[in-house]
matplotlib code that plots the C-alpha trace (Angstrom):
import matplotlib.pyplot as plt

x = [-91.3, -90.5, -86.9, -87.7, -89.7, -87.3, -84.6, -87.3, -88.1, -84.2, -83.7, -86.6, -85.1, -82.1, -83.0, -84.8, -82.0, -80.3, -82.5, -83.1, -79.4, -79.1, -81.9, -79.7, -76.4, -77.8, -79.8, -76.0, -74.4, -77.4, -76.5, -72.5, -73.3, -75.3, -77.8, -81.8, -81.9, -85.8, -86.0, -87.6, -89.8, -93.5, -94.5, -93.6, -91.7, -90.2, -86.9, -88.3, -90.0, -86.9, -84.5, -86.5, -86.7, -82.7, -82.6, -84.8, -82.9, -79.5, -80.7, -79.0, -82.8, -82.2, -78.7, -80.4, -83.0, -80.4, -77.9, -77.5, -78.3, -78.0, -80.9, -80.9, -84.1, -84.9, -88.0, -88.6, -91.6, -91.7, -88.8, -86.5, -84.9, -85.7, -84.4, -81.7, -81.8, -79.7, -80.4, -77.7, -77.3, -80.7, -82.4, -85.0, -85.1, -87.8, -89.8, -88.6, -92.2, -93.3, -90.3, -90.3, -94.1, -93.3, -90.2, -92.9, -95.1, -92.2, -91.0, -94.7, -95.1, -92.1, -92.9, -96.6, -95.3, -97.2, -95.5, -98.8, -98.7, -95.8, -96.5, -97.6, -97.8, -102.0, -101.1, -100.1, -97.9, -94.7, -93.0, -93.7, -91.7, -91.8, -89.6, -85.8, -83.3, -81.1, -82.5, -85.0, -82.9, -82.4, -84.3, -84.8, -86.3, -89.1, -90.6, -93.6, -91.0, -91.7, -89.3, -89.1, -87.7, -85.6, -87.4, -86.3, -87.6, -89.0, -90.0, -93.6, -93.9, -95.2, -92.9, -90.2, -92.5, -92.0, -88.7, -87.9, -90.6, -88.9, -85.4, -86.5]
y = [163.5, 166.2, 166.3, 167.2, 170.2, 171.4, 171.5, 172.8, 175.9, 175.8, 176.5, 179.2, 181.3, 181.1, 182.1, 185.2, 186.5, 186.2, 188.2, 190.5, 190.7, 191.7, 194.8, 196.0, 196.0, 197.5, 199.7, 201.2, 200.7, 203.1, 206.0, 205.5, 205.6, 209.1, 207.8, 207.4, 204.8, 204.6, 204.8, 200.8, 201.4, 201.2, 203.1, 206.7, 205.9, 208.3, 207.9, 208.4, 211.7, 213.3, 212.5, 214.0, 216.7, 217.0, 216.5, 219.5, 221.4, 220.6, 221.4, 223.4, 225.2, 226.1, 227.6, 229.4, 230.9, 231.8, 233.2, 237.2, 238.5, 241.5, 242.9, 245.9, 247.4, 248.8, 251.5, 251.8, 253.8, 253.2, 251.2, 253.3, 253.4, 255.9, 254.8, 252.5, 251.1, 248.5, 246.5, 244.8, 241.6, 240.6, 237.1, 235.4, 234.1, 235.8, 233.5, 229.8, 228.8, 229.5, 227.8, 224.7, 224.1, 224.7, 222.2, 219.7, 219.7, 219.3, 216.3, 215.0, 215.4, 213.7, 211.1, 210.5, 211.1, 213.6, 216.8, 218.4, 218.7, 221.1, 224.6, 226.7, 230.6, 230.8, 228.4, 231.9, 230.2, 232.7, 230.3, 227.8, 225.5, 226.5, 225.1, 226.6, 225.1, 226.3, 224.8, 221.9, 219.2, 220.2, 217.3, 215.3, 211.4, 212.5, 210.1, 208.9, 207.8, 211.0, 213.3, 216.7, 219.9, 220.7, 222.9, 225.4, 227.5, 231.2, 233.7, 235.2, 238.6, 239.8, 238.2, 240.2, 243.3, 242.9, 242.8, 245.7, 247.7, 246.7, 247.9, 250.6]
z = [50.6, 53.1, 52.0, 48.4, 49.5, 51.6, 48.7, 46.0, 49.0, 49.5, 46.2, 45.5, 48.5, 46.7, 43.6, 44.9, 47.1, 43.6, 41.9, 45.0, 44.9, 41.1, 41.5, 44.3, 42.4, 38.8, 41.3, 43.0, 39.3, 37.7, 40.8, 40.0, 36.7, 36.9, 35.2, 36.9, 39.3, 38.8, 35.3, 35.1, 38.6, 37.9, 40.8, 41.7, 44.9, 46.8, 46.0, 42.6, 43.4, 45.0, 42.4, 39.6, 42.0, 42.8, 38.7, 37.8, 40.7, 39.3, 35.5, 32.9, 32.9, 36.0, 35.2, 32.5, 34.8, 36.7, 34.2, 33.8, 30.3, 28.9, 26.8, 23.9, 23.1, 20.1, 20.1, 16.3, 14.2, 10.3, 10.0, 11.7, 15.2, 17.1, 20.9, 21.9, 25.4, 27.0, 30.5, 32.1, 34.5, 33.1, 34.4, 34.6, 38.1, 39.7, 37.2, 38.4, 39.4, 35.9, 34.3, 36.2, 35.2, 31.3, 32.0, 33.9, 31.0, 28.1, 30.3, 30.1, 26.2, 25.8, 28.0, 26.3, 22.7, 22.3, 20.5, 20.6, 24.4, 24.4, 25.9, 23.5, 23.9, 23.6, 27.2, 29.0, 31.3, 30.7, 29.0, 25.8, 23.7, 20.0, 17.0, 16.6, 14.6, 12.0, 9.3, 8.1, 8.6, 12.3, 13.5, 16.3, 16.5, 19.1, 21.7, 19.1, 16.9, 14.4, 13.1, 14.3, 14.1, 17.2, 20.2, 22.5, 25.7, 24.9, 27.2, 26.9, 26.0, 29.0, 31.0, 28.9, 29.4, 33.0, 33.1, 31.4, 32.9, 37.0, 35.0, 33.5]

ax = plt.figure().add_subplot(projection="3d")
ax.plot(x, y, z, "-o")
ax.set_aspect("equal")
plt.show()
């Protein structure tokens, strides 16, 4: 009777090095791959935590933060311009915190399906997420399964306010 055990716990062990063997491989494939090593975890490891970190660092919304702009104000009254004023090497990085939370909580509404939980202006969080596409059939599949017109980042007005007041 003993010898029957042994093979049946023989042959459990072996399945599970097996299957702890397979997790390790897609695991290393995933990271070759570029793609999210965690994406099937169901806990928020810290491996987990510091490659969404290294991912939001490495962003193209962080590029864009980073990225000098140029901006051309026009001061107008009754239609008509009355002042032109242009600031160069323009960015937005002195607002990273703010950006990073907006990005956070875009991340989250697409993670919940929910399109209602994208940053909005009324939030006052220097940034929100508003629709921008060229034209109605500029769509995207969201998360819920809906269609929807494509989204971009925008800048609050007072953060733009800010800027060109510290230029001016």
């Amino acid at each position: 009777m003993s010898n029957w055990q042994n093979w049946a716990v023989a042959l459990i062990l072996l399945l599970c090095i097996v299957r702890i063997g397979q997790r390790v491989y897609a695991f290393f494939m995933k990271v070759k791959e570029k793609r999210n090593p965690c994406e099937n975890c169901a806990t928020g490891c810290e491996l987990k935590q510091l490659y969404e970190k290294k991912r939001l660092e490495c962003s193209d919304g962080k590029k864009e933060i980073k990225k000098k702009r140029n901006f051309i104000i026009l001061k107008m009254k009754n239609d008509e311009i009355r002042k032109v004023q242009v600031l160069f090497d323009v960015s937005f990085e002195g607002y990273s915190k703010e950006a990073k939370n907006v990005y956070q909580k875009t991340i989250e509404a697409f993670l919940n399906g929910d399109e209602m939980a994208f940053p909005r202006i009324s939030d006052d969080l220097g940034f929100h997420v508003r629709p921008h596409a060229l034209s109605s059939q500029d769509t995207i599949i969201f998360t819920n399964g809906k269609e929807i017109t494509k989204r971009s980042f925008w800048a609050n007005k007072n953060i733009i306010q800010n800027i060109i007041n510290s230029k001016s």
